[in-house]
C-alpha positions as CSV (number, residue, x, y, z in Angstrom):
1,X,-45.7,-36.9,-24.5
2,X,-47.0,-34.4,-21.8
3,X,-49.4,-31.7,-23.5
4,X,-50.5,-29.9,-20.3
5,X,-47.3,-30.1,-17.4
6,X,-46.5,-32.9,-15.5
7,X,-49.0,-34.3,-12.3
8,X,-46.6,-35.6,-9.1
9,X,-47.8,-38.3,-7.0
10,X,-45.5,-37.0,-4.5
11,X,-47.6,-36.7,-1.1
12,X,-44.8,-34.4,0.1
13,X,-45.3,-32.0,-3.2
14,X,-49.4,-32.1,-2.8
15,X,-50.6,-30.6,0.7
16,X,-54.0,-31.6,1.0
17,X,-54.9,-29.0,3.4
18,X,-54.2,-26.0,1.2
19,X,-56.4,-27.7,-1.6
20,X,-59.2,-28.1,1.0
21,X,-58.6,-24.3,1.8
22,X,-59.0,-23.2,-1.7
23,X,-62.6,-25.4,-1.6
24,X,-63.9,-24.1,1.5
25,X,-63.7,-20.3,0.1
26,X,-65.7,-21.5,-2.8
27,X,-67.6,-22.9,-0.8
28,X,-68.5,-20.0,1.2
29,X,-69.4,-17.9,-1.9
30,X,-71.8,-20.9,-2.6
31,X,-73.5,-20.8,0.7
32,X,-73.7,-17.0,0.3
33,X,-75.3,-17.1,-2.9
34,X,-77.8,-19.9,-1.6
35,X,-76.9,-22.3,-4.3
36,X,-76.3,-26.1,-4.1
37,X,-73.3,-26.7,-6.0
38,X,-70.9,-25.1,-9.0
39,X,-70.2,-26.8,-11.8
40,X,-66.7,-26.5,-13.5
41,X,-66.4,-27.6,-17.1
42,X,-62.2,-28.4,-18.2
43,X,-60.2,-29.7,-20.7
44,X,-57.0,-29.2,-21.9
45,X,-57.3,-25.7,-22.9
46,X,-58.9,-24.8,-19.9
47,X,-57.9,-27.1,-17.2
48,X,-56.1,-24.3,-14.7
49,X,-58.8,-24.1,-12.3
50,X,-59.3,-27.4,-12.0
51,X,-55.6,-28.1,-11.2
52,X,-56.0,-24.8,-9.0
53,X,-59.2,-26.7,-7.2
54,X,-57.9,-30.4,-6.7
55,X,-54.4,-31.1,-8.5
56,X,-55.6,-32.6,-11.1
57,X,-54.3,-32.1,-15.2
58,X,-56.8,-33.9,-17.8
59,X,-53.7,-34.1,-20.5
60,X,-56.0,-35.3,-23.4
61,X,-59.3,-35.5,-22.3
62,X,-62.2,-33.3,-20.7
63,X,-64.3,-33.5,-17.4
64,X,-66.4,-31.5,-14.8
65,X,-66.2,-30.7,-11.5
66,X,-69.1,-30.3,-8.8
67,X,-68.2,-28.6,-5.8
68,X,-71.1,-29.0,-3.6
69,X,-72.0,-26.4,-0.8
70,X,-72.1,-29.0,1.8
71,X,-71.2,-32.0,-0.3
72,X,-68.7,-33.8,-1.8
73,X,-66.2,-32.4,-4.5
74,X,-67.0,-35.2,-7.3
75,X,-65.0,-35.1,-10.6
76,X,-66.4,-36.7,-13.9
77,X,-64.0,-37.2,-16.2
78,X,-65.1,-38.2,-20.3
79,X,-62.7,-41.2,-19.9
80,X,-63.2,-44.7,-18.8
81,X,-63.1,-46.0,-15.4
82,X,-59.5,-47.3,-15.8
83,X,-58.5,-44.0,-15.3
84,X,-60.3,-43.4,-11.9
85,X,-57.3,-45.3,-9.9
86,X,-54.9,-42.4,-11.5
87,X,-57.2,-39.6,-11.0
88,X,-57.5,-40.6,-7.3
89,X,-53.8,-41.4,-6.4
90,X,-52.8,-37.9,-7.9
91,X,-56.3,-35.1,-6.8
92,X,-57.9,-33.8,-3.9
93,X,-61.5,-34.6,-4.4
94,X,-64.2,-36.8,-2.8
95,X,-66.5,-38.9,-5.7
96,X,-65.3,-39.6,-9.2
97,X,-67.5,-40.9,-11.8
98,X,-66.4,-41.2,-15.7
99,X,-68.6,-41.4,-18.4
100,X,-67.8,-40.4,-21.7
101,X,-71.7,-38.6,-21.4
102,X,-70.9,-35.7,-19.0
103,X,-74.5,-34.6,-18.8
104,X,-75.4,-37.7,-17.7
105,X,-72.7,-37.7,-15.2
106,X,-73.9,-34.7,-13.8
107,X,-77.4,-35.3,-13.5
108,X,-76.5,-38.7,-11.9
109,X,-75.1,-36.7,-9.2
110,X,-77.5,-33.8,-8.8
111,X,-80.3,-36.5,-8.4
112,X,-77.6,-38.4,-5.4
113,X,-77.0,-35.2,-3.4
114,X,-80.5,-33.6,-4.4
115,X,-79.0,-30.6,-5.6
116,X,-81.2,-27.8,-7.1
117,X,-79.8,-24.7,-7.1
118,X,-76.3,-25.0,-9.2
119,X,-73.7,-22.1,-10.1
120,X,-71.8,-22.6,-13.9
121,X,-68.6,-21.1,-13.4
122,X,-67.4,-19.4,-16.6
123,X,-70.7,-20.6,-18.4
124,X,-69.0,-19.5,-21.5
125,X,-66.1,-21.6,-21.4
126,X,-68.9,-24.9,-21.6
127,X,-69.2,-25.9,-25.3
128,X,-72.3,-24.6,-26.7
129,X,-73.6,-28.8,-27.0
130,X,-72.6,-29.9,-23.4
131,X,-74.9,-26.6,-22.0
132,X,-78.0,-27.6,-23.9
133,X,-77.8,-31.2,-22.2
134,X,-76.9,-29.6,-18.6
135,X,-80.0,-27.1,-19.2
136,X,-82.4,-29.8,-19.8
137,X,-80.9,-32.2,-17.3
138,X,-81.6,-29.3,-14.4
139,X,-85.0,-28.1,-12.7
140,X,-83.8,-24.7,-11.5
141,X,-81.9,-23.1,-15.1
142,X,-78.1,-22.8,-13.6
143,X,-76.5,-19.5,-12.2
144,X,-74.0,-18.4,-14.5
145,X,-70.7,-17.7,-12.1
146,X,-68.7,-15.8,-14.4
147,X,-65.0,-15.7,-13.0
148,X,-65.7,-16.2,-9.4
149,X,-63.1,-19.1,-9.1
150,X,-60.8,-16.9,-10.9
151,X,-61.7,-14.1,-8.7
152,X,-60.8,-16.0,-5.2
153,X,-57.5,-16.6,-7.6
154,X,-56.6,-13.0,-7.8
155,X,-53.9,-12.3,-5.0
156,X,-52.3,-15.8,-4.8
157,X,-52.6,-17.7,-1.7
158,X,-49.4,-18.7,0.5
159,X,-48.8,-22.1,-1.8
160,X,-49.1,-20.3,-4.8
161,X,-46.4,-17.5,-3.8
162,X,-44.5,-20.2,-2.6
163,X,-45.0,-22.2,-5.9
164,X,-44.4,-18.7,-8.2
165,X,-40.8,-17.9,-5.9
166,X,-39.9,-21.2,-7.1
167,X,-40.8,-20.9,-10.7
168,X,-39.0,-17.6,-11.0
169,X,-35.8,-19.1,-9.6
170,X,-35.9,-21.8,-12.4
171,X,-36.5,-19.6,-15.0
172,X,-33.8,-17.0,-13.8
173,X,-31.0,-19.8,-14.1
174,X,-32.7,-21.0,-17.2
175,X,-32.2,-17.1,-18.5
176,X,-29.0,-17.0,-17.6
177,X,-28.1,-20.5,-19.1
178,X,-29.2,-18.4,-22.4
179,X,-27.3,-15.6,-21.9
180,X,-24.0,-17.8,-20.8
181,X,-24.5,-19.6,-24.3
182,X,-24.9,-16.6,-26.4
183,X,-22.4,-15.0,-24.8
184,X,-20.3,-18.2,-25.9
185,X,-21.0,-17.8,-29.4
186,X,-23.5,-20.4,-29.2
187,X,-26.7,-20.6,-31.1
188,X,-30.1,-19.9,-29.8
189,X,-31.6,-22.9,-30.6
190,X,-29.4,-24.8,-28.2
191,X,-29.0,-22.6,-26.0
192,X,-32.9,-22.8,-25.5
193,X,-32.6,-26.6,-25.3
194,X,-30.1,-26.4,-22.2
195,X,-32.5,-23.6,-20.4
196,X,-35.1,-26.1,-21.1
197,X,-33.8,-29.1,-19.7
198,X,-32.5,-27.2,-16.3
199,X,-36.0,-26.5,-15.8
200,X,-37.3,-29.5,-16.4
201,X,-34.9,-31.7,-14.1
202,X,-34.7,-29.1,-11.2
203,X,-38.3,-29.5,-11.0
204,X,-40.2,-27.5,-13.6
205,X,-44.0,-29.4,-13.9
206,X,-44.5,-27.5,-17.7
207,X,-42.0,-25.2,-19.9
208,X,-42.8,-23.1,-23.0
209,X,-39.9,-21.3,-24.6
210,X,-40.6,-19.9,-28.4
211,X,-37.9,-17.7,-29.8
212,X,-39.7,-15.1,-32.0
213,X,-38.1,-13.5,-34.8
214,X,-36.1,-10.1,-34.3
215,X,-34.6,-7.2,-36.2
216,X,-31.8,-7.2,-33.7
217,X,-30.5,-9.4,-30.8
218,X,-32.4,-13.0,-29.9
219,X,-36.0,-12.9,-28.4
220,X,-37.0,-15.0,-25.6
221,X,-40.3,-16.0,-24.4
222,X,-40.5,-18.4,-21.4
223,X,-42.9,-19.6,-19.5
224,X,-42.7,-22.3,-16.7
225,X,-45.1,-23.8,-14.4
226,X,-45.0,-25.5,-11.1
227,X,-48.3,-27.0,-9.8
228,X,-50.9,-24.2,-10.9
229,X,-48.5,-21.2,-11.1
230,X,-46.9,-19.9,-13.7
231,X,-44.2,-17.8,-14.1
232,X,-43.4,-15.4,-17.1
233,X,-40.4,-13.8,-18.3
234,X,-39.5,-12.1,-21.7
235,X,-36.2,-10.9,-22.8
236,X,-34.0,-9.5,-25.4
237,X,-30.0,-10.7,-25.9
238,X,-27.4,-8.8,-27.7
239,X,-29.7,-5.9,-28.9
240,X,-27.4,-3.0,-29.8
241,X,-26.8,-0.6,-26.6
242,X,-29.2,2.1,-27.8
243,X,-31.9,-0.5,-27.6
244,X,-30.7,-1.7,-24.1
245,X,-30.0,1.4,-22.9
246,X,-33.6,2.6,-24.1
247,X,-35.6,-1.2,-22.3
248,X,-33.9,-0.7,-18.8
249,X,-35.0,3.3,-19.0
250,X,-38.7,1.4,-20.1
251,X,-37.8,-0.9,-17.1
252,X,-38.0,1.9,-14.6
253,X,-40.8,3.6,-16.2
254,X,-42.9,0.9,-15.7
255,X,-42.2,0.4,-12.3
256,X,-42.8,3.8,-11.5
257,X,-46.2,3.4,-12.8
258,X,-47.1,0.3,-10.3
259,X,-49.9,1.4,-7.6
260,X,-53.2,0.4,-6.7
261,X,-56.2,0.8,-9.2
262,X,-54.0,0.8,-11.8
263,X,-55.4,-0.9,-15.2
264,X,-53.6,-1.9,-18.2
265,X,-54.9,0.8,-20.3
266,X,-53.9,3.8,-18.1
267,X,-50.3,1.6,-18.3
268,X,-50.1,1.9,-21.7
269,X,-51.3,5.4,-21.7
270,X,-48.6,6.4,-19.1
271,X,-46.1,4.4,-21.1
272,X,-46.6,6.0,-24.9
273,X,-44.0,8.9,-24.4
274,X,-41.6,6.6,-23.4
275,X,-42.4,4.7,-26.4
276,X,-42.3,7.2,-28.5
277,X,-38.5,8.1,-27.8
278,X,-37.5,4.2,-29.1
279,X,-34.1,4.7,-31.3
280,X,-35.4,3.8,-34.4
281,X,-39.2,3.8,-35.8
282,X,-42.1,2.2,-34.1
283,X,-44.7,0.9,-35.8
284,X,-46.7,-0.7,-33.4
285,X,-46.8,-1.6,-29.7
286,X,-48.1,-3.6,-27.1
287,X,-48.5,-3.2,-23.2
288,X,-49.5,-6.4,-21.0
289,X,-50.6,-6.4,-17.4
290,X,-52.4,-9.6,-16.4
291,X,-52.5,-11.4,-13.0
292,X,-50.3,-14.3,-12.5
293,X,-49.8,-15.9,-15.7
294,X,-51.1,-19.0,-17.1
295,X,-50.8,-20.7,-20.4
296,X,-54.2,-20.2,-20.8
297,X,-55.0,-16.3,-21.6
298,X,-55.9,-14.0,-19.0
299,X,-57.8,-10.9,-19.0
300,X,-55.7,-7.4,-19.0
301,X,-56.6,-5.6,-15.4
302,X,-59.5,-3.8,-16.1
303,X,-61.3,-5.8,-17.7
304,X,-62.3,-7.6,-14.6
305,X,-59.4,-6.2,-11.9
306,X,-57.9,-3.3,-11.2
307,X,-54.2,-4.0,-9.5
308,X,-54.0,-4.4,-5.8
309,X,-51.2,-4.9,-3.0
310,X,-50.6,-8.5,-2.5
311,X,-51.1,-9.6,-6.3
312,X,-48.7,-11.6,-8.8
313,X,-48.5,-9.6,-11.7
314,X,-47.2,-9.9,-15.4
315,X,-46.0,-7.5,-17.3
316,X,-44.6,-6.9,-20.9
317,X,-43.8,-4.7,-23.8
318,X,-43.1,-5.2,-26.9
319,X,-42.6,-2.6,-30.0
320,X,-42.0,-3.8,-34.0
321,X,-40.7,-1.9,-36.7
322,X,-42.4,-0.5,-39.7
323,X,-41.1,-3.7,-41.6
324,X,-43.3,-5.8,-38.9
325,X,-40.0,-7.2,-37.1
326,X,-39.9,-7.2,-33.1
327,X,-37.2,-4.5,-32.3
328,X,-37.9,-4.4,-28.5
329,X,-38.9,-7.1,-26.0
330,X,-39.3,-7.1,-21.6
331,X,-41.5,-8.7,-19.4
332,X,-41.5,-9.8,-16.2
333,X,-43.4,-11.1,-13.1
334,X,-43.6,-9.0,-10.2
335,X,-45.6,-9.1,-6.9
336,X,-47.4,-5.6,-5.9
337,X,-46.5,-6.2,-2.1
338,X,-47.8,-2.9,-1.4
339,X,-47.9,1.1,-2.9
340,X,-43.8,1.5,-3.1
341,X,-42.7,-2.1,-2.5
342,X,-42.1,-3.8,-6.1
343,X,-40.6,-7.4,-6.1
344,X,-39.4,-8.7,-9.4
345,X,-39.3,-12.4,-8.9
346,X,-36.9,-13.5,-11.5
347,X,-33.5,-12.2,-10.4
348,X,-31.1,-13.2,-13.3
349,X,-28.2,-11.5,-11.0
């Protein structure tokens, strides 16, 4: 079983180059802030920048990665050293040392390289245990990073456009499959089982479909990955026509609301009327606008982005009843090419 997406050892599927890109600009921001290294902690709730780094998925376990200024990428996995020949057949990196004692791990390397100075990205993603054993294994306390990586991850480089054009196209004909089988008289159940099986044999690396319970028509929520990029996609079949009529309006509403500095809460702001004319009661509503997707969470823009031309963007909204059941569901992934210029990337046409 496959918890986290699947990890090719396809040369063709893995360009090294565009890895070594992505390390060389974190790099740079190393250099600028006069540090050593950066320290990434992973696992499997948290393992995108890693994968987004070097390729590589931990599944079950959990690791860090040093990313030194002028030295090597090493990657210390909590795993035995049987593991090491997978690790290295299937990521971009230099040294990999496994130890199920991370701390020692690290300051095994710190004392190779001579490293000093050393960046935590996302210190608050490190369990609380692991940071008291890095603090006391370092001379110099460790710069917390925040979401620098996450930052250089905000308009998506040219493999990860490439990466989310091909996502959307599996999860359009994976929509469709759904709609064809409804249409049918099929049930949802199956007919997410066939979506779910196109995407994974054309080539999807990860899929998550849940089907949450509505007051009319059958809600989708799909997600599917392909190396570090995820797509995102919700829809609503065989709602009644006032309730289709009333998403597409929301549909263009949306859209209209797309330009640069725009943060999810003025999007939900300039959204409420619309809301507020939904056919039947609405008890409560929800407006996302996150970068790119991943299966981890991401934060709304605002929080640490406002929206900008070149950026992957997803964005849903969902309305329930006053009896707590979903009446209304849409979401999509658009890139922001530029003030006017709106690409959705799932084209179910």
């Amino acid at each position: 079983m496959m918890k986290r997406g699947l990890s090719t050892r396809n040369p063709i599927t893995n360009p090294v180059a565009a890895y070594r890109e992505r390390q060389s600009l974190l790099r740079s921001e190393l250099h600028a802030r006069d540090l050593d290294a950066a320290v990434l902690y992973c696992d499997i709730s948290s393992g995108s920048d890693i994968a987004y780094l070097t390729h590589l998925t931990l599944y079950w376990s959990r690791g860090l990665l040093v990313i030194g200024a002028d030295g090597p990428i090493a990657f210390l996995p909590a795993l035995s050293p049987r593991t090491e020949d997978w690790f290295e057949s299937t990521g971009v990196f230099d040294q990999v040392l496994s130890s199920t004692d991370l701390a020692h791990s690290l300051a095994t390397i710190i004392g190779e390289h001579g490293y000093r100075r050393l960046g935590l990205l996302e210190r608050a993603r490190f369990p609380h245990a692991l940071l008291r054993e890095i603090d006391a294994a370092l001379e110099v306390p460790g710069v917390d990073l925040g979401g620098l990586l996450r930052d250089l991850r905000v308009v998506p480089d040219a493999m990860a456009r490439g990466d989310l054009e091909t996502a959307a196209e599996l999860a359009a004909d994976a929509m469709r499959i759904i709609e064809q089988r409804l249409a049918a008289g099929g049930n949802l159940v199956e007919a997410c089982a066939a979506a779910e099986l196109d995407m994974r044999t054309a080539g999807a690396w990860e899929v998550v479909l849940t089907r949450p319970a509505t007051a009319n028509g059958s809600g989708v929520i799909l997600r599917c990955q392909l190396r570090d990029a995820w797509i995102a996609t919700e829809r609503l079949f065989g709602a009644s026509p006032d309730v289709e009529t009333w998403i597409e309006a929301l549909r263009a509403a949306t859209y209209a609301q797309l330009r640069p500095g725009l943060t999810a809460d003025a999007l939900r702001t300039a959204l409420a009327p619309h809301i507020a004319g939904f056919p039947s009661d609405a008890a409560h509503w929800e407006v996302v606008l996150e970068a790119a997707p991943d299966i981890e969470s991401r934060p709304q823009l605002g929080d640490a982005h406002s929206l900008q031309p070149g950026m992957a963007v997803h964005i849903s909204v969902a309305v329930w009843n006053t009896t707590g059941e979903l009446c209304a569901l849409w979401g999509d992934t658009v890139m922001f090419e530029s003030p006017g210029t709106i690409r959705p990337l799932i084209n179910e046409e």
